[in-house]
N, C-alpha and C positions, 0 to 999 in steps of 0.2 A: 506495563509498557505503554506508549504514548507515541501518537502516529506523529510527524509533521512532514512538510513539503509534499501533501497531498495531491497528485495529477491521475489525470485518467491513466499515466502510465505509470505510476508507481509511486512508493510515498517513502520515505525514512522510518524507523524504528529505533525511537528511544531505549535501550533494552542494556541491562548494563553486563550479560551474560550472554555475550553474539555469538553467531552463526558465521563457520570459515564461507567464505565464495564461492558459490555456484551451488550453496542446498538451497533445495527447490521445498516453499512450506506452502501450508494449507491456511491461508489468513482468515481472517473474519474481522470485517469492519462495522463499525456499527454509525449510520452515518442517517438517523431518522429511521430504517431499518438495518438488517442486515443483508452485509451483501458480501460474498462468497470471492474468492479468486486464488488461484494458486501463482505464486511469487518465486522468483529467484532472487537472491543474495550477489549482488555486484559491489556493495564496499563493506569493508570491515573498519570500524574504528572500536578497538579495544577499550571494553570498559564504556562505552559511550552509546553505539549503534550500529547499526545496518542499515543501506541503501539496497529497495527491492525494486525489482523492476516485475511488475504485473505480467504472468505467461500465457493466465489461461481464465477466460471471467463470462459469464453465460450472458448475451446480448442482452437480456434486462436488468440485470444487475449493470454491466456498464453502461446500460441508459439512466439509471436510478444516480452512478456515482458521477456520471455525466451533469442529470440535473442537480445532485447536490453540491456542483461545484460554480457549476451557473448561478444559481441562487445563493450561495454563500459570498459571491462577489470573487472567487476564484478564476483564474483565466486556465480553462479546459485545452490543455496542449495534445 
């Protein structure tokens, strides 16, 4: 699977085997480290993906995916 639309508040999943709405998963990103968060499932596209929205993320890890968005030239929303 393959992350894109990457924000401090959540990212999409490439995944061709989705997750109905509102399950909550245990991610793991790997982004220069790993960094931890647990996700809820907000869109379903069949066969395509999942839009997640970030629940729960230990304040250094979202300083970590904070700077890896900074320095990637991402604009951290």
């Amino acid at each position: 699977s393959a992350t894109a639309d990457l924000s401090i508040g959540g990212c999409y999943l490439r995944i061709m085997f989705t997750f109905p709405i509102g399950t909550v998963l245990d991610v793991n990103l790997q982004i220069g480290r790993q960094v931890r968060t647990k996700a809820v499932v907000v869109t379903q596209d069949i066969k395509i993906g999942n839009g997640l929205k970030f629940i729960e993320m230990s304040p250094e890890d979202k300083e970590a995916l904070r700077n890896y968005l900074d320095s990637d030239g991402h604009a951290a929303t």
